[in-house]
Each structure stands twice: as structure tokens, then as C-alpha cells.
C-alpha positions as CSV (number, residue, x, y, z in Angstrom):
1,X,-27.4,64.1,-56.1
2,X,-24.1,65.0,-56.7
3,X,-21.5,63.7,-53.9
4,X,-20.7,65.2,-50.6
5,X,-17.1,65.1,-51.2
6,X,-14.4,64.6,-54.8
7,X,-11.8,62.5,-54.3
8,X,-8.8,63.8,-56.3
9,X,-6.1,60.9,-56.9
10,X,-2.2,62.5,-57.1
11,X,0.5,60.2,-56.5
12,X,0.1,57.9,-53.3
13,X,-2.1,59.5,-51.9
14,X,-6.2,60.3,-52.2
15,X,-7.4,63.8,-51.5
16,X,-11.1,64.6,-50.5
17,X,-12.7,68.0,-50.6
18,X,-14.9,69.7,-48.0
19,X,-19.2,70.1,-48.6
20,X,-20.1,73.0,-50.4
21,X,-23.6,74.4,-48.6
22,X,-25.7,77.1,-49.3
23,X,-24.5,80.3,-48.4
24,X,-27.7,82.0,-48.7
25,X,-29.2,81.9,-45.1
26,X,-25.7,83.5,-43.4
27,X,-25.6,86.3,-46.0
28,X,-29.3,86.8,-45.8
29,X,-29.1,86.8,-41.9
30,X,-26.2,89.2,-42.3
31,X,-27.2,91.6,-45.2
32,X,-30.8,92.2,-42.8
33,X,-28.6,93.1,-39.7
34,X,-26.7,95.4,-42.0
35,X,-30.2,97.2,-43.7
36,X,-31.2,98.0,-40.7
37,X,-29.1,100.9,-40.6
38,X,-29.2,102.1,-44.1
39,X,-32.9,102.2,-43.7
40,X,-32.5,104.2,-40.3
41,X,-34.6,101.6,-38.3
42,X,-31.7,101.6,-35.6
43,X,-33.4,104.2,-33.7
44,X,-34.2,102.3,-30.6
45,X,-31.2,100.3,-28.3
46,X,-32.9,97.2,-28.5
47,X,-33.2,97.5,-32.8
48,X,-29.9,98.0,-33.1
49,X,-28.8,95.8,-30.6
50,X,-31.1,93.0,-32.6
51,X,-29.2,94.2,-35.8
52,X,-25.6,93.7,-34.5
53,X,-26.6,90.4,-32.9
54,X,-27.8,89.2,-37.0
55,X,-24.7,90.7,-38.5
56,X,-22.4,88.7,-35.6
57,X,-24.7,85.5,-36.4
58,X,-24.5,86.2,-40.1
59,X,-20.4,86.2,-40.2
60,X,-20.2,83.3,-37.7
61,X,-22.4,81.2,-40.4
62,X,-20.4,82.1,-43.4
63,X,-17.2,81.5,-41.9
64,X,-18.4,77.8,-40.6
65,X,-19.7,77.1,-44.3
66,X,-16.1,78.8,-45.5
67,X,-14.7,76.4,-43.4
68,X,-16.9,73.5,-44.8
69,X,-16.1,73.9,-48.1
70,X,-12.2,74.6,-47.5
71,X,-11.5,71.8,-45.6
72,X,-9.2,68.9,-47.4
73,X,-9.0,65.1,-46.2
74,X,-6.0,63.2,-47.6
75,X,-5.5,59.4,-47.5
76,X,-1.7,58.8,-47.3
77,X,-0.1,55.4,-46.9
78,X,0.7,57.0,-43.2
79,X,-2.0,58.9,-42.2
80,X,-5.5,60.4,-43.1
81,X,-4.2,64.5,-43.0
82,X,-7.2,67.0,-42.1
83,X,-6.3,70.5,-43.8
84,X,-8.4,73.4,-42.5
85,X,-6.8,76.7,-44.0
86,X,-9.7,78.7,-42.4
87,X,-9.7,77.3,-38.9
88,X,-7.1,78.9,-37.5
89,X,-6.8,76.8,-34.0
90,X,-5.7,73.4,-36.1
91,X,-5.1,74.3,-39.8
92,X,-3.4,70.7,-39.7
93,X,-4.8,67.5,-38.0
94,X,-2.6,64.2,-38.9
95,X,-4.5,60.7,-37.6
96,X,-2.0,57.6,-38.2
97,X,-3.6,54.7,-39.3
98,X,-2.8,52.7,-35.9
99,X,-4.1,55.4,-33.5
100,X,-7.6,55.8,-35.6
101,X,-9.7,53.4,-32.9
102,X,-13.3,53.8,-33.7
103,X,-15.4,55.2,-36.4
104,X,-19.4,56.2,-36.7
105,X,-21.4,56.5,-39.3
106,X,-24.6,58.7,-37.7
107,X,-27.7,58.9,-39.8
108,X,-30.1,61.5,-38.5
109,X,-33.5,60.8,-40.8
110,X,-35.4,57.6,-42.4
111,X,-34.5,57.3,-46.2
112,X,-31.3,59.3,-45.8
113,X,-29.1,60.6,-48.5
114,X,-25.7,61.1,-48.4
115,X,-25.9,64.9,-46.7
116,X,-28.1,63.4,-44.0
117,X,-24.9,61.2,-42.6
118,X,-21.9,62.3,-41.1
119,X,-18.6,60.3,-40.4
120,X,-17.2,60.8,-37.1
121,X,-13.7,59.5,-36.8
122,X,-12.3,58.6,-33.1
123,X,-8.3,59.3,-33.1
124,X,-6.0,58.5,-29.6
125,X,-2.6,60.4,-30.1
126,X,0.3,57.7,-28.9
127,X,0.9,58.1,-25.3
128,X,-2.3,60.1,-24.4
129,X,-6.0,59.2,-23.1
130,X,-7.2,61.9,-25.2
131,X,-10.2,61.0,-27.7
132,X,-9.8,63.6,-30.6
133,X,-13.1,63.3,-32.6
134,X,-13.1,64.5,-36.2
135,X,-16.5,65.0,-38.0
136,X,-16.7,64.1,-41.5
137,X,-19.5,65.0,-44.2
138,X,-20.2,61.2,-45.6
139,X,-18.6,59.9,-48.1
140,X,-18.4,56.1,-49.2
141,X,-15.4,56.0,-50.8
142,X,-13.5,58.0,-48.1
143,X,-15.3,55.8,-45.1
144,X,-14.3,52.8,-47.0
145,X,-10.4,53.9,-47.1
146,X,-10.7,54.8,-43.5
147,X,-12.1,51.6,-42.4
148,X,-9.5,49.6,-45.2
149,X,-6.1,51.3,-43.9
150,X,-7.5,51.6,-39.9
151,X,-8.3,47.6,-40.1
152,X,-11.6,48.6,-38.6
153,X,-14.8,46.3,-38.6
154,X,-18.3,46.7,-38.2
155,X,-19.6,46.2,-34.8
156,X,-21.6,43.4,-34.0
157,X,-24.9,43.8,-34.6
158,X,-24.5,47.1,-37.3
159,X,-27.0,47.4,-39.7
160,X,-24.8,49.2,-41.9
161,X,-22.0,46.6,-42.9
162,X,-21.0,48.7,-46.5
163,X,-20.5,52.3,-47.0
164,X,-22.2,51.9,-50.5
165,X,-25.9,52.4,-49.3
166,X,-27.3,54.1,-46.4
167,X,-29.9,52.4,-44.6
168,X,-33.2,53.5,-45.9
169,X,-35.6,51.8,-42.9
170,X,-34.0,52.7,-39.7
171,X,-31.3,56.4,-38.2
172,X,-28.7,55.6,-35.6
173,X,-25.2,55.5,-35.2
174,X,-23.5,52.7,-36.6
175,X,-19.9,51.7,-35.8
176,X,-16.8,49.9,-36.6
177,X,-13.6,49.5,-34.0
């Protein structure tokens, strides 16, 4: 399997790449919305009205899995920088290393592989009571800077003390603050 994320190493600072998914469910969702009128089946409202609701669908999935793939996380000295240049409502998200209070590591399945985790990364902007969370796709060597350069420790009581091996016997969120 290859990894969720590449880690590119320029300079001082580590850069991480999005997931890559498979397209092929939001174009085929899209592409069937769009046949139905080439093959005249948009005859009756509630056909057509099914059609535009798969093309809408179709677009919305492709531009989340554009997004996926586009997104960037870079490990500074400073801060871990979230680049989005798709998501236009926060191309830029930086999280200093002091502010970064609390991450999970959620496993959704027994036996879990690296796409089956996600990272979620609990940030507190100085001076506000605002929790920014900021999901990850899994990666070891990524959760292991986080945790290094955050000073974060696993909870008490985590059954997941390394990021080099999922837990294979038991799903759950598992924690360090």
C-alpha cells in the first residue's frame, strides 16, 4: 500500500501532500446526470430534476477529492502551514507549535490501514476560545512531527503510543495533549 501522504524535504522545513482518491464515483455520478439529456430521457420534471440533482452531486464530489489531493501540510520550525489552493474560504491555515493543544488519531475499522485513520489536529488561536479542528489523512511520519514539535503525549490509557502501527485488534479515537 503505497502511503497516504509524500513528505518532500526542502530546506527547514518538511512538506506533505494531500490523498489522491478515486475520481471515478463523482464523474460517474456526474457523466449519468449529464446522459440523461443526450439520450432525451428528461422528458418528465421529476427525470430532470433527478439529473440536475446527480450533476450538482457529481461536481460537489470532484471538487472535495480536487481538494484532497491539492492540499499541502508543511512542518516549519514555526508552524505546521495547511495550503488549500482549491478551497477558497481558507487557502492558508498556519497552527504554531504552542497553540496546537490536542491531537486524535480516529480509527474507523478492525485491522486498519493507513486510509482507514484520520489525524484530527485541535489548534486555539492566541487570545481566543475558539477550537479550530483540522482533519488530516494519516500519516506516521507527519503525526510524529506534530506530536515532536507540539510537545504532545499520549493520553493515559492510549492504546496507540507510536504512529508506526495502527492498532490491528481494537477502532477508537486515540489521543495525545
Amino acid at each position: 500500500m503505497a502511503e497516504s501522504l509524500q513528505a518532500e524535504a526542502t530546506g527547514e522545513r518538511l512538506i506533505f501532500k494531500g490523498r489522491s482518491k478515486a475520481m471515478g464515483a463523482a464523474l460517474a455520478v456526474m457523466v449519468a446526470g449529464l446522459l440523461t439529456f443526450s439520450m432525451g430521457m428528461n422528458q418528465v420534471f421529476f427525470v430532470e430534476a433527478m439529473a440536475w440533482t446527480f450533476i450538482a452531486w457529481g461536481a460537489l464530489l470532484l471538487y472535495g477529492h480536487i481538494i484532497d489531493y491539492s492540499t499541502t501540510y508543511e512542518v516549519t520550525d514555526d508552524a505546521l502551514i495547511v495550503r488549500s489552493p482549491v478551497r477558497f474560504w481558507n487557502l492558508r491555515r498556519s497552527m504554531d507549535w504552542n497553540h496546537i493543544k490536542r491531537m486524535n488519531v480516529v480509527v474507523d475499522r478492525l485491522e486498519a490501514e493507513a486510509e482507514d485513520a484520520v489525524v484530527q489536529v485541535i489548534y486555539i488561536p492566541e487570545g481566543s476560545t475558539q477550537m479550530i479542528r483540522e482533519d488530516i489523512p494519516f500519516n506516521a511520519a507527519l503525526a510524529q512531527e506534530i506530536a515532536t514539535r507540539a510537545k504532545l503525549k499520549a493520553t493515559k490509557g492510549s492504546g496507540m503510543p507510536h504512529f508506526d502501527m495502527l492498532p490491528q485488534d481494537k477502532k477508537g479515537q486515540f489521543s495525545w495533549q
